[in-house]
N, C-alpha and C positions, 0 to 999 in steps of 0.2 A: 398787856392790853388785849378785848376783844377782838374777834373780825369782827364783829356783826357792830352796826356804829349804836351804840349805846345810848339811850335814851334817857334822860333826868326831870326831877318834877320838883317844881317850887308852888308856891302857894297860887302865885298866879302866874308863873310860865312854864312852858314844857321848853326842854333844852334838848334841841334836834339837828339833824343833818340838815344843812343849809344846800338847796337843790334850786334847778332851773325855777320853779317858779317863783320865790327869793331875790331872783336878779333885780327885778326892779327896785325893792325896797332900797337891796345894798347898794345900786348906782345912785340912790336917792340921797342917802344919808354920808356916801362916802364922795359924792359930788360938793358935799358943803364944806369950804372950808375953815367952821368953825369943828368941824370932828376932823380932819384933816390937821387941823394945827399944830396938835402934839405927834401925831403919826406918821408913822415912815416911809407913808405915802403921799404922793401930789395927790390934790381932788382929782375925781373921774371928771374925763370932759367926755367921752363914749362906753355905753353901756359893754360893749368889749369888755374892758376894764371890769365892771363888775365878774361876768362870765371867770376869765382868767384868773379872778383871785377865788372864786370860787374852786376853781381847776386846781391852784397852789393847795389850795387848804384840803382837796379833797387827794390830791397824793401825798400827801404827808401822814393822811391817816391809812392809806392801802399801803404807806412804806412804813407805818409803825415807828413813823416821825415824829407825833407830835395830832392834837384834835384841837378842835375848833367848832362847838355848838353855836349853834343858832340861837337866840331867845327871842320863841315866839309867844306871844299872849296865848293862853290854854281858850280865849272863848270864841276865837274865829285865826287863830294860827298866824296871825303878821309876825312876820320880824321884825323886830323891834334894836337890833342890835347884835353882837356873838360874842364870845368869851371861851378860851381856851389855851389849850398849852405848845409852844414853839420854842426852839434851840433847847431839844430835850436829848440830855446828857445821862445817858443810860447806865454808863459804867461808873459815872457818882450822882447816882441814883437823884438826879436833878432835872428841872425842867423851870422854864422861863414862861408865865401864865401875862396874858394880854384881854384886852379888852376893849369894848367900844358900844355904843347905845346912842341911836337916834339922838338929834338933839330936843325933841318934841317931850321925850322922856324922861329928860336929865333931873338930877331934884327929884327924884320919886323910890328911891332905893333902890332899884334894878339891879343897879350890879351887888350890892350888901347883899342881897335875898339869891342871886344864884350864885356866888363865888360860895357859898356852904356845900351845896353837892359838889361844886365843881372841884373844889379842893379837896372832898372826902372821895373821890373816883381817883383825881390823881395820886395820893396816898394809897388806898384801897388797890387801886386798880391798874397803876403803871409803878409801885413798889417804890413811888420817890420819897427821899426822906428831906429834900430842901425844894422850895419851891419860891424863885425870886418871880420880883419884879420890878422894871426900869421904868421912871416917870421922868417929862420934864419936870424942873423945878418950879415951874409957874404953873401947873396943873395940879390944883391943890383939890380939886371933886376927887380924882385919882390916887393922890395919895390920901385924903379922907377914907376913901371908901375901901382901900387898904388896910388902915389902920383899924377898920371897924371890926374887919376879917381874921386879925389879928397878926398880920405883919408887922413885924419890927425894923427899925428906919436903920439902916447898914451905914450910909457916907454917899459923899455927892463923889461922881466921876467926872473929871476936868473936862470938856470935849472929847466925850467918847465916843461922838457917833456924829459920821457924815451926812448931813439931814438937807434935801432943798439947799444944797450950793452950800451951807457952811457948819465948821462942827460945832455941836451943840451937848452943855455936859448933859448930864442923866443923874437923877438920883436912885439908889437901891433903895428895896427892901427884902425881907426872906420874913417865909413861917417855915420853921420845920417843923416831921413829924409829929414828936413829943410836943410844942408846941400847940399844936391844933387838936390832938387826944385828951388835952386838959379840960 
């Protein structure tokens, strides 16, 4: 992976470093708890909260952890959402890709239109050759917009993960390399 944070371009957003002036959107969208529903976060009740996730996401990419773009609209730069890569497994050459988009925006293909560069950089550019992803089972826009990318549906996991006080299963998916070169 680069130092320098890497810049992507879809038809109608630029995929950028999510910085201080970003906070508000992210407290905005990530204060509602219908994008909170599936994520492994409580809503924000203080813009803090925005700041510090920004802070996770922004040492993850100076420790070569793991990125996290912004997608902002190319014709006045809002964020509208981010999309990138976490619990990235170097030594089998894997990483765990996540997502999220205002809910203003939902239904408009956002994530189908940027998971295309996103996944040819993580291929091209962090050398992964499997590239999962974990949804609830009730979040069917997520796995749609998965399937569209060309993930292939792996098995549900029983309560795999401690969410908001109780476990809740997760379903997989993966694309690898050869997969997505086709």
């Amino acid at each position: 992976m680069q130092d320098d944070f890497p810049i992507l371009q879809t038809e109608r957003f630029q995929l950028r470093r999510i910085d201080d002036q970003d906070a508000g959107q992210l407290f905005e969208y990530f204060s509602n708890d219908e994008v909170t529903r599936y994520y492994d976060l409580d809503s924000f009740t203080h813009m803090q909260q925005a700041h510090e996730l920004m802070e996770r996401w922004q040492t993850r990419f100076d420790n070569k952890e793991g990125i996290r773009w912004g997608i902002a609209r190319k014709e006045d730069n809002l964020l509208v959402g981010s999309c990138g890569y976490h619990q990235w497994v170097k030594e089998h050459f894997k990483a765990e890709i996540g997502f999220e988009v205002a809910p203003t925006y939902w239904r408009k293909g956002i994530i189908t239109e940027v998971l295309k560069p996103v996944l040819n950089y993580g291929f091209e550019h962090m050398q992964l050759h499997r590239i999962e992803a974990f949804y609830d089972p009730a979040n069917l826009a997520s796995k749609r917009s998965l399937e569209k990318a060309g993930f292939q549906y792996e098995g549900q996991l029983r309560q795999c993960f401690f969410e908001k006080g109780q476990f809740v299963d997760a379903e997989i998916c993966a694309i690898l390399s050869d997969d997505f070169s086709k």
